[in-house]
C-alpha positions in Angstrom: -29.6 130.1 46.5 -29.0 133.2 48.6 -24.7 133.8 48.7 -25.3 137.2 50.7 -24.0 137.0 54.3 -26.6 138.0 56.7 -26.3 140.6 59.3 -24.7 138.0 61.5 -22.5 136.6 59.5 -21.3 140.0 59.0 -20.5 140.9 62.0 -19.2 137.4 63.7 -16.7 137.5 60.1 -15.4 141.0 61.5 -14.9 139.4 65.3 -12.9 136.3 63.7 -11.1 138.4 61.1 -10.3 140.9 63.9 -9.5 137.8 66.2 -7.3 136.1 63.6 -4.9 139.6 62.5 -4.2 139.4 66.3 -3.8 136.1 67.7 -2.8 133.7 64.6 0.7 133.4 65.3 -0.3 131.5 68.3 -1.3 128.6 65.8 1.2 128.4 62.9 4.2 126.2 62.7 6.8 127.7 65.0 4.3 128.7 68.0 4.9 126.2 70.9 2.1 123.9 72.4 1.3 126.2 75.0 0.6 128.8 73.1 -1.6 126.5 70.6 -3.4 125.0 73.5 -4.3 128.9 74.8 -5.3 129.9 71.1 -7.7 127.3 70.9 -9.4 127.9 73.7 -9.3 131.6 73.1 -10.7 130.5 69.5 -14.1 128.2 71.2 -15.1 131.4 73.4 -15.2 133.8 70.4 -17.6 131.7 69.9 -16.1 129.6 66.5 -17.5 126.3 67.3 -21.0 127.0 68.2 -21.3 129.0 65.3 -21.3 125.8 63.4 -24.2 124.2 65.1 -27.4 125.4 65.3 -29.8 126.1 68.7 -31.0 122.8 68.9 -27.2 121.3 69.1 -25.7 123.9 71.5 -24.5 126.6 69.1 -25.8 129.8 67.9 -25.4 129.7 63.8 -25.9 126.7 62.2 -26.5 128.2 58.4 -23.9 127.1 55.9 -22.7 130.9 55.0 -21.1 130.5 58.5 -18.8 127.5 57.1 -17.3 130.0 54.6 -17.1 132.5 56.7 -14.9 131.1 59.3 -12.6 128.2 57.1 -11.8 131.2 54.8 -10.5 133.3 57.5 -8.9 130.7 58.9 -7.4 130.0 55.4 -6.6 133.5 55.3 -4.8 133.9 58.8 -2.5 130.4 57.9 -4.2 128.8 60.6 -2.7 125.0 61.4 -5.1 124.7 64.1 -7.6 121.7 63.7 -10.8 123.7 63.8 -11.9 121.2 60.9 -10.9 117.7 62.5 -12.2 118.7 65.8 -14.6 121.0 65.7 -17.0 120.8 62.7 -16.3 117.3 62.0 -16.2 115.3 65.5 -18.7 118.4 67.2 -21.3 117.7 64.7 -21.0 114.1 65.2 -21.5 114.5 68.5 -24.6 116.7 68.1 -26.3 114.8 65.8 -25.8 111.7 66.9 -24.9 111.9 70.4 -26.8 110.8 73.4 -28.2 113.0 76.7 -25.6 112.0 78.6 -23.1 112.8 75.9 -24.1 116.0 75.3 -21.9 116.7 78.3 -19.0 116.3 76.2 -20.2 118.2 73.0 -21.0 121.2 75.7 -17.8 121.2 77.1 -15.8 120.7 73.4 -18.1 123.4 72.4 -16.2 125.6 75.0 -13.2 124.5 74.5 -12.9 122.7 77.7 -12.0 119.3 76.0 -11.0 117.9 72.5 -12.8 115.2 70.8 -11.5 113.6 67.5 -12.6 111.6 64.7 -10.6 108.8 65.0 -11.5 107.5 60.2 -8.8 107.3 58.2 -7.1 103.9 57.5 -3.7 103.4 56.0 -5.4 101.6 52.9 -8.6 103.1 52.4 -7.3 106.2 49.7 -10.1 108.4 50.4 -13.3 106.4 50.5 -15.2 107.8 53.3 -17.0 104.6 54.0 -13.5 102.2 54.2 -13.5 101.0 57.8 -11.8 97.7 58.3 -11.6 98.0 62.3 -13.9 95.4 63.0 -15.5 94.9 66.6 -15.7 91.1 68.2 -17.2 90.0 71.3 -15.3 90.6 74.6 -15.6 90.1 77.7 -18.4 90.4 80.4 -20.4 91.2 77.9 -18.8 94.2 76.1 -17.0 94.8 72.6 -13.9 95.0 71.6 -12.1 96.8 69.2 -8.7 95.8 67.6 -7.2 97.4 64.5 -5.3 100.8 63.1 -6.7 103.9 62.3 -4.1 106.8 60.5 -3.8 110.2 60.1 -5.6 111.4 63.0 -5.0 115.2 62.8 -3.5 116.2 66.4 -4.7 113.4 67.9 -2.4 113.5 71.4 -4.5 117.1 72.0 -7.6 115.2 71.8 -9.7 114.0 75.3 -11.9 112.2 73.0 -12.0 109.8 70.3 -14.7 109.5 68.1 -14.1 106.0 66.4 -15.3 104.2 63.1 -16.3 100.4 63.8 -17.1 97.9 61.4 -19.7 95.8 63.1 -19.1 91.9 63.0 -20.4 90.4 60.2 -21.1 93.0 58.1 -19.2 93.7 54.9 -21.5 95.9 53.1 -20.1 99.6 52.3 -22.5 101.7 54.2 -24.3 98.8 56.3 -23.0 97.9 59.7 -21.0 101.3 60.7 -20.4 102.2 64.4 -19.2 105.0 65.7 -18.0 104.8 69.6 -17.0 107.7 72.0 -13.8 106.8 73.9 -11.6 108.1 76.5 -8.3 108.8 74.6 -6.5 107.5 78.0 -8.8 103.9 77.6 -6.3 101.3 78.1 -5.1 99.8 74.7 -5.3 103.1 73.3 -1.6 103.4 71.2 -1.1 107.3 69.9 2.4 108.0 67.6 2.5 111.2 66.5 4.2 112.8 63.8 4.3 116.5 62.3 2.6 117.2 59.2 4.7 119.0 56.2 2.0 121.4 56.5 2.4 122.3 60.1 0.4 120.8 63.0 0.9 116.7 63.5 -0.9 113.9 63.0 -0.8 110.2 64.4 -1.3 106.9 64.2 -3.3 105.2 66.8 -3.4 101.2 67.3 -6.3 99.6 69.6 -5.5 96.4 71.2 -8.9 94.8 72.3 -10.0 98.1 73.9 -13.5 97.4 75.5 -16.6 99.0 74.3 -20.2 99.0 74.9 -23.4 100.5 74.4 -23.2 103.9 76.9 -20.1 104.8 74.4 -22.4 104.4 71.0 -23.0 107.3 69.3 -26.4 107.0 67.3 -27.7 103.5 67.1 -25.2 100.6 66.2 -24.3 99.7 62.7 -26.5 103.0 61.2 -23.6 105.7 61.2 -22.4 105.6 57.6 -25.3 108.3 56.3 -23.9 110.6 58.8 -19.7 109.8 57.8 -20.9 110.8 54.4 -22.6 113.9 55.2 -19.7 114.9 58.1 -17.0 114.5 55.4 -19.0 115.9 52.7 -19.3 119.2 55.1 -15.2 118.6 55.6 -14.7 118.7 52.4 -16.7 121.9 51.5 -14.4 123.7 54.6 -11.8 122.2 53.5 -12.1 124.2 49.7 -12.8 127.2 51.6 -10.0 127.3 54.1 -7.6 126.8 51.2 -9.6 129.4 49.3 -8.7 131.5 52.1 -4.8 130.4 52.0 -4.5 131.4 48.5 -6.1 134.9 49.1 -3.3 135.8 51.2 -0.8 134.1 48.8 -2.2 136.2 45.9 -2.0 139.5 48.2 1.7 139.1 49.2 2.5 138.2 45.6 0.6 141.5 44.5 2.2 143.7 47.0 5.5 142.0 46.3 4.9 143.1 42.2 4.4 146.4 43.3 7.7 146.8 45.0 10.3 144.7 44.2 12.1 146.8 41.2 13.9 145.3 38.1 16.0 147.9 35.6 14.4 150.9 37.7 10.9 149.5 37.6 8.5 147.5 39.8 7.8 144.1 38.3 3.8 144.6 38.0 4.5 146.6 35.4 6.2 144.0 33.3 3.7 142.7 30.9 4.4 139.2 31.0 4.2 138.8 34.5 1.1 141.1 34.8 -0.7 139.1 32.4 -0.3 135.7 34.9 -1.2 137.3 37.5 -4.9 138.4 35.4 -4.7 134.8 35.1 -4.5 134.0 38.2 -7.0 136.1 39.5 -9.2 134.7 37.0 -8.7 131.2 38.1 -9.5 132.7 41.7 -12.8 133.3 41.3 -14.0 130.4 39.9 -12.4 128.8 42.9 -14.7 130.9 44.6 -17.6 130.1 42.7 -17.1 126.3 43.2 -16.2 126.8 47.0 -20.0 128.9 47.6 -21.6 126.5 45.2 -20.5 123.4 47.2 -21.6 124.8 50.4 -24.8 125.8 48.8 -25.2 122.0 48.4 -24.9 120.8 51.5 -28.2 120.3 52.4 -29.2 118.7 48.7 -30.0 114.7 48.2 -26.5 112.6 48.5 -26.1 112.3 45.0 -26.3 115.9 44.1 -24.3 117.2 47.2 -21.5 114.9 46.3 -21.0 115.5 43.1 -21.0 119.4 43.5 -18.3 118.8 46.6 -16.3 117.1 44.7 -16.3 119.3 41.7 -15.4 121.9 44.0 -12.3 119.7 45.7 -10.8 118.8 42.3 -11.3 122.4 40.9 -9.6 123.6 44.0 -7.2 121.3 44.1 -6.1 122.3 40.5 -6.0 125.7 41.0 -4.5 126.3 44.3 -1.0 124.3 42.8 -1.7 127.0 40.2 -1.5 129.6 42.2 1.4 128.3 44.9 3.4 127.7 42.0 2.7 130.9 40.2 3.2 132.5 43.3 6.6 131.3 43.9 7.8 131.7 40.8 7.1 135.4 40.4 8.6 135.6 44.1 11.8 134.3 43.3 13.9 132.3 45.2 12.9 134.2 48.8 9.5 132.3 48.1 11.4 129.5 48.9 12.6 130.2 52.3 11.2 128.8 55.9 11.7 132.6 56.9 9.4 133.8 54.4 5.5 133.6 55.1 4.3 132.4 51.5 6.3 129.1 51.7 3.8 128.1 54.5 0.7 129.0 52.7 2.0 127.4 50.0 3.0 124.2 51.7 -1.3 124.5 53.5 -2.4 125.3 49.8 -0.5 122.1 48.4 -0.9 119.8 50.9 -5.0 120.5 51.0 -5.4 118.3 47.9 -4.6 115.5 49.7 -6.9 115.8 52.7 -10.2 113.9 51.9 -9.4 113.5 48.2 -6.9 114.7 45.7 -8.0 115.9 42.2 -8.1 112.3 40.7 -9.9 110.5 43.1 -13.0 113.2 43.1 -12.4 113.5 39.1 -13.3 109.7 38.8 -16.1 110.4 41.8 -17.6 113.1 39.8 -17.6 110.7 36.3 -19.3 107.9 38.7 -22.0 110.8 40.1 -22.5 112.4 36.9 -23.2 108.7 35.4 -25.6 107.4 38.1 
């Protein structure tokens, strides 16, 4: 596998990192939703969206180096935008399962016109990307409906779009019988609460009562989508390492600079040499958290089993590590760490809080045994 960024990479890393440095505050925590809403759009006509598809789908990139290259600056910058939820996840759906007359909508998400999200997650399904108990049943005038609750849908009341998992009627089997439909997110039945994240951003939870369905809103054919959840969430997952890669970057550079200039008995901490010696730990730990995060995207485009089992040796290595470092971090801070004021306690809070988005360390520990075993 080739790591090295190609001459485009190079220079679309220098746009976003340039980009980022000047615009970010738009999309932490404390910016308002005006300013998030114009950041957004400011972020799909740099281009950051269609360099996760390739020519054939709309975009201009396509290559997995661009993955890293943007979720790490993202990381980086202390991004809370949802540039994973509804841009590579719910664009690619769209593009690789979409039909003609559907492209209209991945076009128009691609230039950040409108927002589609993937509506998954289910208040019982702890991780398992292939849970979907939202079942459809016959409706009316021949069409489907769809009744049931789907949770966690990151800034779902920004979205046009849903992009929803179905469980067709009569099938039970994991991976058999898996819809996915593309629905208005004003369809009538439609329920969004939404709530904010410790992290930053919100989330919601969205109940359909016997919202109507049919074929124009399929995406692929019916009851054949769970190959493509897998590889979606597998792709999350990989940008998911790397944005929080990216997040601990930063942490480990304010924590250097602060070593450097915070004195104790007439002398700048980094030169104590207990707390130099974590800190070579630390750094240590960093890049093999780097090494896992470019060997999982490397694997992206292996078979299932072999692309699963590096992504989630790369989510529970990250997941390990970035507490590491948030609590290292903190603790060599001192209490100012601690403060909403300060910057770190947010990275921290993103760096934390990542473990539990698509898997924690224990649920892709005992996915890696069951991989490894196979």
């Amino acid at each position: 596998m080739n790591f090295e960024l190609g001459e485009d990479q190079k220079l679309f890393e220098n746009s976003l990192s340039r980009f980022l440095e000047d615009r970010a505050p738009a999309a932490t925590p404390e910016a308002n939703a005006g300013d998030a809403a114009q950041f957004w759009r400011e972020l799909c006509e740099i281009g950051v969206l269609g360099a996760l598809l390739d020519e054939e789908q709309g975009g201009f990139g396509g290559h997995s180096s661009y993955l890293i290259v943007i979720f790490e600056a993202l990381g980086r910058a202390g991004v809370v935008a949802p540039v994973l939820e509804h841009g590579l996840v719910a664009v690619r759906l769209l593009a690789n399962l979409g039909s003609t007359a559907q492209h209209d909508v991945l076009s128009q998400a691609i230039a950040g016109k409108t927002r589609v999200a993937f509506v998954h997650d289910e208040p019982d399904s702890r991780y398992d990307p292939l849970h979907v108990t939202l079942r459809s049943n016959g409706g009316v005038d021949g069409n489907t409906c769809i009744t049931g609750r789907k949770s966690l849908v990151i800034d779902a009341k920004e979205a046009n779009w849903l992009i929803v998992s179905v469980r067709d009627e009569g099938h039970a089997d994991a991976r058999d019988g898996l819809s996915l439909y593309l629905v208005p997110a004003d369809t009538p039945g439609v329920e969004i609460r939404q709530y904010e994240t410790i992290s930053g951003g919100t989330a919601a939870e969205i109940n359909f009562d016997r919202v109507a369905v049919s074929e124009e809103h399929l995406l692929g054919a019916a009851g054949s989508a769970g190959a493509a959840i897998e590889a979606v969430i597998a792709a999350a997952i990989a940008a998911q390492c790397a944005q929080t890669l990216g997040a601990m970057e930063t942490a480990m550079e304010m924590t250097a600079e602060y070593l450097k200039t915070r004195k104790q008995f007439g002398r700048p901490l980094a030169t104590f040499l207990v707390l130099a010696l974590r800190f070579a730990d630390l750094l240590i730990e960093m890049e093999q958290a780097r090494s896992a995060v470019i060997n999982a995207v490397g694997h992206l485009d292996a078979n299932e089993t072999m692309r699963d089992r590096h992504v989630s040796a790369a989510k529970n290595l990250i997941g390990r590590i970035g507490r590491q470092v948030a609590e290292e971090c903190i603790q060599m801070h001192g209490g100012i760490a601690m403060t909403q004021e300060y910057a770190l306690s947010s990275y921290a809070k993103q760096i934390v809080m990542a473990d539990h988005r698509y898997g924690d360390c224990d649920y892709h520990l005992e996915r890696f045994i069951d991989l490894t075993a196979e």
